[in-house]
C-alpha positions as CSV (number, residue, x, y, z in Angstrom):
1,X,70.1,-157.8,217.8
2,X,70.4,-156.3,221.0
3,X,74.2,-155.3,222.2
4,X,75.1,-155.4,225.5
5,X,75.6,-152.4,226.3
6,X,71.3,-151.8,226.0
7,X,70.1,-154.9,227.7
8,X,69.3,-154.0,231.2
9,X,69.8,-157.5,232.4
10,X,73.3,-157.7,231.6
11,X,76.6,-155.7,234.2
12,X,79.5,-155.9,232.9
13,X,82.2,-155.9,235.6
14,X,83.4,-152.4,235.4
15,X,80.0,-151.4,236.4
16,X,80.2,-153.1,239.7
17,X,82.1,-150.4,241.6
18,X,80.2,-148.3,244.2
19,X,79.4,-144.9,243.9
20,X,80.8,-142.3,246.2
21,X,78.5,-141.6,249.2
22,X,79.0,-139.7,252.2
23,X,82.6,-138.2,253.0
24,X,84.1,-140.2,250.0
25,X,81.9,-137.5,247.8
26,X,82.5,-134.4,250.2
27,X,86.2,-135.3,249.7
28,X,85.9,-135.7,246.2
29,X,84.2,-132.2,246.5
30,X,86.6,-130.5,248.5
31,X,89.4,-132.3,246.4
32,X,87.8,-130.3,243.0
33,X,87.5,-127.0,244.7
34,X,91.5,-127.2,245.7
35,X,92.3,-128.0,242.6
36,X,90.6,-125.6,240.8
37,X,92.3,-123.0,243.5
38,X,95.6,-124.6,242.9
39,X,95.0,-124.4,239.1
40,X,94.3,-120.5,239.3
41,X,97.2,-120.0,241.2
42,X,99.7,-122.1,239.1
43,X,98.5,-120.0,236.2
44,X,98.1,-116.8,237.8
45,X,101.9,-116.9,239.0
46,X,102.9,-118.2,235.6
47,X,101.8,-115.0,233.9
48,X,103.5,-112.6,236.0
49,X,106.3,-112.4,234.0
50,X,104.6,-111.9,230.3
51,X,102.6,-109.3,232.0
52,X,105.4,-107.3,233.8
53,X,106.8,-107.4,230.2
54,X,103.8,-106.2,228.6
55,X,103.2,-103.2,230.5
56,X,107.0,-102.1,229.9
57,X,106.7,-102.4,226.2
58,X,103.4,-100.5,226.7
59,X,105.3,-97.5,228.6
60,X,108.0,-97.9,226.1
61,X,105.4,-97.9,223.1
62,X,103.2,-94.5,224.6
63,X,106.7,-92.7,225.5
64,X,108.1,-93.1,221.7
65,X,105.0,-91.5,220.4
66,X,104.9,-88.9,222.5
67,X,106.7,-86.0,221.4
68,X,110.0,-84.4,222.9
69,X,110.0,-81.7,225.2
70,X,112.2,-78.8,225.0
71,X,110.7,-76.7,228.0
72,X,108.8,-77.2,230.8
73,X,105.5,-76.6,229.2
74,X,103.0,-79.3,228.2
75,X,103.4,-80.7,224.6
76,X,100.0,-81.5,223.1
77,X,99.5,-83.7,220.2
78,X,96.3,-82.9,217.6
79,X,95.1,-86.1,216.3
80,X,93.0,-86.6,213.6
81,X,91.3,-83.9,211.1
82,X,91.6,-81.1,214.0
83,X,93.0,-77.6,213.7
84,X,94.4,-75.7,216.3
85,X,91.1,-73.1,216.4
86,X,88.6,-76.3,216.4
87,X,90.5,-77.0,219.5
88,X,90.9,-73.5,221.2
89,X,86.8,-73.1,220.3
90,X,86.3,-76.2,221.9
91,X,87.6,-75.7,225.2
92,X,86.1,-71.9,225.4
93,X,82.6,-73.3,224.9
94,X,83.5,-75.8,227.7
95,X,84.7,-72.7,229.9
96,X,81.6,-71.1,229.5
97,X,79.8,-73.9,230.0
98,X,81.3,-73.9,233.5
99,X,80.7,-70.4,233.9
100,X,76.7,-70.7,233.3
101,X,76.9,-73.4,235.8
102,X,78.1,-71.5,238.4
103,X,76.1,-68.5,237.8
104,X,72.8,-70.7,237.9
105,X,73.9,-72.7,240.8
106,X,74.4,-69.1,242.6
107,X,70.9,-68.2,240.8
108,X,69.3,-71.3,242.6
109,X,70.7,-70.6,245.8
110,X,69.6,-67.6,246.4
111,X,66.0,-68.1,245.3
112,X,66.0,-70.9,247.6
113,X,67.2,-68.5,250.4
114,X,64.8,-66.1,249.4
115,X,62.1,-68.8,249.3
116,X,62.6,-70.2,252.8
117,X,62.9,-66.6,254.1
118,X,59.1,-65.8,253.2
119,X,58.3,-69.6,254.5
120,X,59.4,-69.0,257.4
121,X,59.1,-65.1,258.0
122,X,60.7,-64.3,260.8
123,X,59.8,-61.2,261.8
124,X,56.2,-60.8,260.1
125,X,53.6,-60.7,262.6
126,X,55.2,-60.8,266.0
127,X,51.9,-60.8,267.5
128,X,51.6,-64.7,266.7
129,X,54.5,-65.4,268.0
130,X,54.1,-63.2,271.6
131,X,50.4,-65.3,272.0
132,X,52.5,-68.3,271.4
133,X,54.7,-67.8,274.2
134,X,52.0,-66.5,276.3
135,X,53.4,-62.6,276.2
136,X,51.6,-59.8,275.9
137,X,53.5,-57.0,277.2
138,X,57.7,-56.7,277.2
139,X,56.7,-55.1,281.2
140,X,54.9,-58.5,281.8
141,X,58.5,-60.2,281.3
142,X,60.6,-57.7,283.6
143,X,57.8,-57.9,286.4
144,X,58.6,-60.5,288.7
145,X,62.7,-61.6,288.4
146,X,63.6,-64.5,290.3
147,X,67.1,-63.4,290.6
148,X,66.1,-59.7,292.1
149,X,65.9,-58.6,295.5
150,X,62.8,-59.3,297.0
151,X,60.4,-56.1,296.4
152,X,62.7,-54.4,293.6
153,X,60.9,-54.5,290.0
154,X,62.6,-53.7,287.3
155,X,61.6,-50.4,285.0
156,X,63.2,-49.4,281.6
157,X,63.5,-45.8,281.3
158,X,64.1,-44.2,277.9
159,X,66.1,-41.1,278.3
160,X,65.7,-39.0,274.8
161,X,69.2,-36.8,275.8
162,X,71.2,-39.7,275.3
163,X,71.2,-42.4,273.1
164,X,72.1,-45.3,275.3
165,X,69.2,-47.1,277.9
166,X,69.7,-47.4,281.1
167,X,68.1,-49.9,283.5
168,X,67.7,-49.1,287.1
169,X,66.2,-50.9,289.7
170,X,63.4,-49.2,291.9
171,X,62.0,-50.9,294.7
172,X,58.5,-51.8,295.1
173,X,56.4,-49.8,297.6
């Protein structure tokens, strides 16, 4: 025998109601998604209080174990199978860890200084540099000044009694 509930053939009345379509099912949508947000709040502002209270019996709990201070300098607590010379060993191989660091970041630095010095070679062969820019004599650059009187070139004269150069202008015959 076949029941009812199998037989395609057969509705029962509670089946006849119509399915949401088209804003009834984007309000039944937007419906869930407030409720849900409504939900999270409800709870969320419900658990204020237990949590308030649990981080005060935290602070309470960590400030009992802790031990009293006398003075004003730090009280430290060794917990576990430690002694105090593990301890002091311990942070003097982390201070000279530090130490190592610093004196091969320093190393580093100044190899790569070094390095880009002889990359770059400033003054190695200024010859290069004076065909570059076209130069082949300092007197070609001192020749014609646009800013000079008209006629007057400008010499450099050495003068081996004093230390100091002097420039003086000479006009052009």
């Amino acid at each position: 025998m076949n029941s009812d509930n199998h037989n395609p053939n057969f509705q029962r009345d509670d089946q006849n109601e119509d399915v949401p379509t088209g804003a009834a099912l984007l309000l039944s949508a937007i419906a869930g998604v407030f409720g849900s947000i409504v939900r999270t709040t409800v709870r969320f502002v419900k658990n204020i209080p237990s949590r308030i209270q649990n981080k005060y019996l935290r602070y309470c709990n960590e400030k009992n174990r802790l031990p009293r201070r006398r003075t004003k300098s730090k009280v430290y607590v060794l917990v576990g199978y430690t002694t105090k010379e593990h301890v002091d060993r311990k942070y003097a191989a982390i201070k000279v860890q530090h130490l190592i660091r610093r004196v091969l970041l320093i190393c580093i630095l100044i190899v790569s200084l070094v390095i880009l010095y002889n990359w770059l070679n400033p003054l190695g062969n200024t010859n290069d540099l004076k065909q570059i820019v076209g130069i082949n004599k300092i007197d070609d650059l001192a020749q014609k000044d646009p800013f000079g009187s008209p006629g007057a070139t400008n010499q450099i004269k050495l003068s081996t009694t004093t230390s100091s150069v002097s420039v003086t202008p000479t006009p052009a015959p």
